[in-house]
Every structure is written in C-alpha cells, then in structure tokens.
N, C-alpha and C positions, 0 to 999 in steps of 0.2 A: 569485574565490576566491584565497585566497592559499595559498602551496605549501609555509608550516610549519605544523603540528598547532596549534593554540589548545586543547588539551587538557593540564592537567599535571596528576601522579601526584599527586592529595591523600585520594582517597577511593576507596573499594571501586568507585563509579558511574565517575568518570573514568579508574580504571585498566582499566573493562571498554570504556570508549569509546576506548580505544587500544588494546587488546587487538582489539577488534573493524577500528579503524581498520589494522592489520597484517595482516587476514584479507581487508581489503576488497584491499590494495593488491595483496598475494600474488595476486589473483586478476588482473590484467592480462594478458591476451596483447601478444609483441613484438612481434606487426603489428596489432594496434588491437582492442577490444571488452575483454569480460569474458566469464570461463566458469568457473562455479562449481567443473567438475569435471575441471579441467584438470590436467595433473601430465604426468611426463616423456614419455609417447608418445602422449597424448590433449589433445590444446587444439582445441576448435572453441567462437570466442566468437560471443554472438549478443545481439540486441536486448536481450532481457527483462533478460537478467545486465547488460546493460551499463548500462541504464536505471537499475535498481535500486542495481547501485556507484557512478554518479554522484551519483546521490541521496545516498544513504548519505552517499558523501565531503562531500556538499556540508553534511549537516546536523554532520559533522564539524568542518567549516572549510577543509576542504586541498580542494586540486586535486591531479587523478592526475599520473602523470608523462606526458609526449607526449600532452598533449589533440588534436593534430593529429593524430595516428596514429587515434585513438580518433575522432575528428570523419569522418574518413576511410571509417573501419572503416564508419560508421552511415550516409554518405553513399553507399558502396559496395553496400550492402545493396537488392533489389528493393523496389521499390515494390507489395506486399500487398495485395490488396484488400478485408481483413478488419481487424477494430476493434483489434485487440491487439497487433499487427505494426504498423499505424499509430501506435498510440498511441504505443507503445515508443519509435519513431524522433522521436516531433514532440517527447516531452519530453526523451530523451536531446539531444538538437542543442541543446534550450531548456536543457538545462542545462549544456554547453556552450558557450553563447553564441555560437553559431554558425546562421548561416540556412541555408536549405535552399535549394540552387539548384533545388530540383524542387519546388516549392512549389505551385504551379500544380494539380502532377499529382496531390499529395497533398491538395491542398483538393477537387478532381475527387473523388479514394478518397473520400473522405469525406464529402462529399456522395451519394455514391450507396449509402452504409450506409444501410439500412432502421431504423426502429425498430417490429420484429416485436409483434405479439401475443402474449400467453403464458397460460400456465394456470396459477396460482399451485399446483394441487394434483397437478401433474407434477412425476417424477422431476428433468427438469432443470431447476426454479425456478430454483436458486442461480446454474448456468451462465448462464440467460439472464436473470437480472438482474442478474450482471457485468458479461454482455455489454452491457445497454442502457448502466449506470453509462458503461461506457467509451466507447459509442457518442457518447450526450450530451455527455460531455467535449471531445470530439474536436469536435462540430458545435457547439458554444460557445465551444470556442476561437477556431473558424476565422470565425464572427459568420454560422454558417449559419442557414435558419430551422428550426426544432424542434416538428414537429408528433406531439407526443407526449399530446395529449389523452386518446382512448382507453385508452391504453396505462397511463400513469399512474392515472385513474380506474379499471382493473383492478387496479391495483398496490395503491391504499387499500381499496378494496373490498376486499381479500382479509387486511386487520388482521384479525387472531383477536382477541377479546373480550380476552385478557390483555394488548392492546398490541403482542402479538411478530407478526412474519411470518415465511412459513416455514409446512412441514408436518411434522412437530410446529413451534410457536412457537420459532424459535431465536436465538442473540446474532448467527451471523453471518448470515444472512438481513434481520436485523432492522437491525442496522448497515449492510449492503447497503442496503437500502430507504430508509435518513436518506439516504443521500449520492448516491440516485437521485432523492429528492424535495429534496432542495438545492440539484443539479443544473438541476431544470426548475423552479426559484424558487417550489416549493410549500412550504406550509407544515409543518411537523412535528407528526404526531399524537402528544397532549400524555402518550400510554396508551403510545407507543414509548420513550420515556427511562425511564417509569416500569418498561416491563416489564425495562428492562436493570439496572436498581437492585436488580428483584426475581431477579434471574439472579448478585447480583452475590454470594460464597459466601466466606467467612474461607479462609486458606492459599493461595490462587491466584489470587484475585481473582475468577472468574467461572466459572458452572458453565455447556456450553450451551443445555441445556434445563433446565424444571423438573425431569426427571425424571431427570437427567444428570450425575452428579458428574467423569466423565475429566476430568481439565485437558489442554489444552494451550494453546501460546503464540496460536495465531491464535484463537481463542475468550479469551482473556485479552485481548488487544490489541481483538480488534471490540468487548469491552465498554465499556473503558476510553477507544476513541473515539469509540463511539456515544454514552458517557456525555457525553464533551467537547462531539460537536457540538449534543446537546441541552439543554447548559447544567445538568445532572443533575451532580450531587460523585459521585465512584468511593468507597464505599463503607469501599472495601477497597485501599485505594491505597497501602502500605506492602507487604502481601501478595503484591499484583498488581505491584509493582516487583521485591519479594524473586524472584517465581515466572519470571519475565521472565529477571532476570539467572541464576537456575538453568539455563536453557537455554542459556546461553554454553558454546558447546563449550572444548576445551583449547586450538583453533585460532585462538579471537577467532571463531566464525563463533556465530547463534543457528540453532538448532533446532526441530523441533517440540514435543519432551518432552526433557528429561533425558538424554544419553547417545544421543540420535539423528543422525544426518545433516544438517549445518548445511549453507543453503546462503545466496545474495544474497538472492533475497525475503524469506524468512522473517528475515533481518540487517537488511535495510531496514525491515521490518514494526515489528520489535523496535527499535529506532531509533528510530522516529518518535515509536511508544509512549512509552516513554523520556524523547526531548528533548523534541518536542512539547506530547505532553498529560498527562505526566509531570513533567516536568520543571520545576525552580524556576531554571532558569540564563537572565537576561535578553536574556544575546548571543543566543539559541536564538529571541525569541520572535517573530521576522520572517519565519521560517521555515513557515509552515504551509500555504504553497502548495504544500511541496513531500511533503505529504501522501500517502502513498501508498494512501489509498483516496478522496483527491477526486475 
C-alpha cells in the first residue's frame, strides 16, 4: 500500500471516502492497534478495530502510519482459541503483509474449532451462523479439511419457501447463509438472490423483512452484497448508495442510522458496500478479498 491518499475532492462519494479516511486514521493508538473509542483518558486498541481499520485503509489505498507498531500490537496479542479472535489476527497480519511467527499454534487453534450443529429456528441462528462463516474461513485458509456436510445440509434445509433464511426470512441471515455456502463451494439457491431483490424497497435500498420497513446500514449493505454475490442488480442502487452515505457521521466515521454512534465495523461495512459492490472506480476492482463478510 502506498502511504498517500489515491482519493481526490471531486465528488460528494470521494469527499466522504476521505472524510471517512480521517476518522479511520484518528483512530490509531501510539503503541499499535485501533480503538474505536479512544479519546484522551481511554485508549485500549484490540483486534476487531484493528482488523477492520486495516481493511478499510486498505480499500482506501494508504497505509496507517507505524505498520510495525501495529504488526506488533497483533503479534503481541494471545493466541484465542475461539473463531473471531483468530480471525481478526490471521487477516489483520494478512493485511499487513506480515507473517506470523506463531503460525504453527494458530493453524493448531484452528484446526481444533468444531463446526457445531445448529437449529435454524433458535434464538441464536444469526450468532452461530457467523460463527460457522468465520469458522470456515479460517479452516480454508489454513488448507484444513472441512467436514461440514451435516451442518450445511441443515443450513439448506432450513430455506423458507420465499428464498430468505432466518426466522422470520431476513436480508442479514440470508446474506449470512450465500457466504457460508460459498465458503464450503456449495451452490447458491437460485430462491436466495431472488428473495433479496424482493427485500429490496425505494429510499434505502433494502427493507429486512417483508414485514419490516426500519432502515438501517447493516441490513442496506447485506442486501446490496448478497445481491452482488448472487449476480442479482440492486434494484435500488442510487437509494441504497444515497442512504449509505446518510450515515456518515460529522467524524468521517459510518453508523447504524442517521445521527448514531459511528464506529470501525460498521466504516469498514460501509466501505466495502461502497467501493466494492458499489462502486464504478476500476482502481477498486481487485479488491474483493478484502470483503468483509467473506
């Protein structure tokens, strides 16, 4: 990455991707990481923020300042023996370009995540088909073997008739579910892009149920890239950009809704939305590994 901005002021979109790029940088700590909510008597940076400002910076173009400090920061941190704490660390370093001298002990972590059984019509669906997404990733990247037969066959089986998954049928459930079956090289049911098209609602871009008009950004963005990964047009892709950039706080950071608490996930979320599957800017279009729901 190179260490000046590749953004200039020409339009309302590139002034918010520097805007945003100023909210990312402000969040650095000066002994390594990221912490969304750091300010003069509180800084404790950790994985997730740090993962997600990397990202972010990276689909920017720039590099933080002291990637060593930051390389450090992630190499410093225990070794977890749970999916998301893992995760954090193998793609932050990855993005980075930096190896892990403990590599060893994190392909070990990682190999010894389960990929559990679940009941698609439990409270914590959404939790633990996070959890697998990220599990999967982690034992694919590492060329582990992935026996998630069952598990997936519970996961199709549990399509609602409209296409969506999810109890009610929802966009972020249903977005979960493409990039858990993309994950383990299954095919996309042809009734899941379809039900996101039918989610998809003028002024916001995406409502998350049928029966559900709230907007907010993370139900805007699962639309718009469940649309993407299912080769489905976003509908409402003017709306769903307009409604996006509504959530840019005064800070450069995005939001959930309008005038709420901006932090790094929901900026990287917004971001990717954006540049990625959003976005008409060519420099941008190499970038989709760095997807933050693959």
């Amino acid at each position: 990455m190179s260490t000046a901005p590749r953004i200039a002021s020409e339009s309302p979109m590139t002034a918010a991707l520097e805007r945003a790029q100023t909210y990312v940088l402000g969040k650095q700590s000066p002994r390594g990481g990221f912490c969304f909510y750091r300010g003069y008597y509180v800084e404790e940076p950790n994985l997730a923020d740090t993962w997600h400002s990397l990202a972010a910076l990276t689909l920017l173009g720039i590099s933080p300042s002291e990637p060593d400090t930051h390389a450090a920061f992630v190499l410093g941190q225990p070794i977890e023996p749970q999916p998301f704490a893992l995760y954090y660390r193998v793609r932050a370093l990855h993005a980075l370009d930096v190896d892990d001298p403990m590599e060893i002990e994190v392909k070990l972590a990682v190999s010894a995540l389960q990929i559990y059984r679940f009941d698609p019509s439990h409270v914590s669906f959404t939790t633990n088909l996070q959890r697998l997404r990220c599990v999967l990733w982690l034992k694919k990247h590492f060329h582990l073997l992935i026996d998630a037969e069952e598990t997936i066959g519970t996961l199709l089986a549990s399509e609602d008739a409209s296409g969506g998954f999810g109890s009610p049928p929802n966009v972020l459930d249903t977005e979960t579910a493409i990039g858990v079956l993309q994950l383990s090289s299954r095919a996309i049911p042809a009734g899941a892009g379809e039900f996101l098209q039918r989610m998809a609602a003028p002024g916001f871009g995406f409502r998350l149920t049928a029966g559900s008009l709230s907007p907010n950004l993370e139900t805007t963005c699962a639309g718009v890239i469940g649309c993407s990964r299912t080769n489905k047009s976003v509908l409402h892709a003017k709306d769903a950009t307009a409604f996006i950039l509504s959530c840019q706080t005064g800070n450069g950071g995005f939001s959930r809704t309008a005038g709420a608490l901006p932090d790094l996930a929901l900026t990287h979320m917004a971001l990717t939305t954006l540049i990625v599957h959003l976005g008409d800017l060519p420099h941008y279009q190499s970038l989709k590994e760095l997807d933050c729901h693959a």
